[in-house]
C-alpha positions as CSV (number, residue, x, y, z in Angstrom):
1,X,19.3,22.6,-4.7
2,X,16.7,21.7,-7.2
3,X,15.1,23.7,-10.2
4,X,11.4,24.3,-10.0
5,X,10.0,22.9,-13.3
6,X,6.0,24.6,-14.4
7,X,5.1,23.8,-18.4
8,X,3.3,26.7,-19.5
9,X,-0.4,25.8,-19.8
10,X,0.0,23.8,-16.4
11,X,-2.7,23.5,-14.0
12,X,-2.9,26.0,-11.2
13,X,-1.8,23.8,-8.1
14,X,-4.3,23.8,-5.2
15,X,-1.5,24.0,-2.7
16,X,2.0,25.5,-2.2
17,X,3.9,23.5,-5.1
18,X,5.8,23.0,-8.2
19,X,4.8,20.4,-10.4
20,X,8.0,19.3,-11.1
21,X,11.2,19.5,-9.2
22,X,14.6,18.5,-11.2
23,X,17.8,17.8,-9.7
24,X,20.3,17.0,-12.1
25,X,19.3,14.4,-14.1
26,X,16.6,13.3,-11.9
27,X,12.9,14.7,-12.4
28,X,10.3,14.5,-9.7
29,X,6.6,15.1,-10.7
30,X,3.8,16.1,-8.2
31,X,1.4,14.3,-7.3
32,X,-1.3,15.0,-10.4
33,X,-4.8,15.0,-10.1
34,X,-7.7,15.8,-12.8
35,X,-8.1,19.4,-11.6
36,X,-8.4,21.9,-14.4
37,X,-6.6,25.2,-15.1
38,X,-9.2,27.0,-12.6
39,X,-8.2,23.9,-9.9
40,X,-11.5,22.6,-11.2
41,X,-12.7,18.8,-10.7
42,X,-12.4,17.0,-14.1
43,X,-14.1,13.4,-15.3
44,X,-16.2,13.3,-12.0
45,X,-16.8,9.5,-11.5
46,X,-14.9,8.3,-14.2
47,X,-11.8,6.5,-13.3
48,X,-10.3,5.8,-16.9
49,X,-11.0,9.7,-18.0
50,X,-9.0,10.8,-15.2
51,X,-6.3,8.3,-14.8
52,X,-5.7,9.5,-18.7
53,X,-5.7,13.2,-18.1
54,X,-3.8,12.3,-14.7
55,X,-0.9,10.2,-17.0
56,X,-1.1,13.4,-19.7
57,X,-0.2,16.1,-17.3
58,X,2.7,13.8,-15.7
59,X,3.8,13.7,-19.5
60,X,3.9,17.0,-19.9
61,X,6.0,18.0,-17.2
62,X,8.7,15.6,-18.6
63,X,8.3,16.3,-22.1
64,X,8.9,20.1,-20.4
65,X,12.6,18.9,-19.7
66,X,13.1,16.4,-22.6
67,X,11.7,13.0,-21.4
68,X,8.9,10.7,-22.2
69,X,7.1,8.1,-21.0
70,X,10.2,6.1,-21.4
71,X,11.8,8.1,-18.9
72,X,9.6,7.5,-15.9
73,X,11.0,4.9,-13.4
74,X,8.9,5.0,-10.8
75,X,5.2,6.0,-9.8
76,X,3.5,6.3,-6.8
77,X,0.2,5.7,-7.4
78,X,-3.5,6.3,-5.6
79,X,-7.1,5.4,-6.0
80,X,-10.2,6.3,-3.7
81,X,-11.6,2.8,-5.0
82,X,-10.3,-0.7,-4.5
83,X,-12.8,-1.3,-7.4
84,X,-11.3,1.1,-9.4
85,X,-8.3,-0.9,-9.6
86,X,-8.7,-2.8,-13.1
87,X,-10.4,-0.1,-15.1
88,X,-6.8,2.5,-13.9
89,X,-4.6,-0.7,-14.8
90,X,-6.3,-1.1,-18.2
91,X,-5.4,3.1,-18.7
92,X,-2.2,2.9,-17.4
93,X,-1.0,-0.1,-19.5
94,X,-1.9,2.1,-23.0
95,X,1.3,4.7,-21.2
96,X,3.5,2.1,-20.0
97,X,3.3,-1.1,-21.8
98,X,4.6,-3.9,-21.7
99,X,8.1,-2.6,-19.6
100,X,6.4,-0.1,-17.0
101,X,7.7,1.5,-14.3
102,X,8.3,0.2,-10.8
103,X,5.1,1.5,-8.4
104,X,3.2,0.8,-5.7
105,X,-0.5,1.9,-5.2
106,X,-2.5,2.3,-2.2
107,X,-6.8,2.5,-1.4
108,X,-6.7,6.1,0.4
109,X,-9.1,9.2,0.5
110,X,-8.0,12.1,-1.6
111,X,-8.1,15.7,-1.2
112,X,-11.6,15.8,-2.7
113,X,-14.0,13.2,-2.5
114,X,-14.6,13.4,-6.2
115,X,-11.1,12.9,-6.7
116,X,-10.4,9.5,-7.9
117,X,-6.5,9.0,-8.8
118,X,-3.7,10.6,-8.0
119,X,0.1,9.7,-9.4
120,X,3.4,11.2,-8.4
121,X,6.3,9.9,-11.0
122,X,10.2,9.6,-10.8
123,X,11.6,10.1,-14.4
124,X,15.5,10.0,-15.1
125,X,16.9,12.1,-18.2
126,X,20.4,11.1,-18.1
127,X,22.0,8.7,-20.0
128,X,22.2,5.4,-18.9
């Protein structure tokens, strides 16, 4: 069984889900996208401004439970561009320096076209 985990202040999903979901000492984040508290598009055609706000609401749900960036092991990562690819790795690198998380990323539509990132993260809080 997991425990649903919702940060207050957290975006209002656009779909039936929790953004996190914790199972002992394992954290699983939603896939986040730059929707505002109304489920409103946010950054429209700006890949950095929403990778950032993308990263930020993936940090709050594990600062929710205790973690940081630190924390998150693994992200699943993906862009609407192929030509987006350098200006999200340039973002992402400011979160996860120079020891980042393993990921993989795919070129995919998302669920709307003005959409252009979307990241779903693995975060462990236990002690290693």
């Amino acid at each position: 069984m997991f425990t649903p985990v919702i940060p207050e202040g957290a975006p209002k999903p656009i779909a039936p889900f929790v953004p996190g979901s914790r199972v002992g000492d394992t954290l699983y984040v939603a896939g986040m996208l730059a929707l505002g508290p109304d489920g409103e598009s946010l950054h429209t055609g700006d890949v950095k401004a929403q990778t950032r706000y993308v990263i930020d609401e993936i940090l709050r749900v594990v600062k929710s439970e205790g973690g940081s960036a630190e924390d998150i092991c693994y992200n699943a990562i993906f862009l609407k561009n192929r030509e987006d690819y350098a200006a999200f790795n340039e973002v992402y690198a400011e979160y996860f320096g120079a020891n980042p998380p393993a990921r993989y990323c795919i070129i995919s539509e998302l669920v709307r076209d003005e959409l252009l990132v979307e990241i779903a993260s693995t975060a462990y809080l236990g002690k290693p």
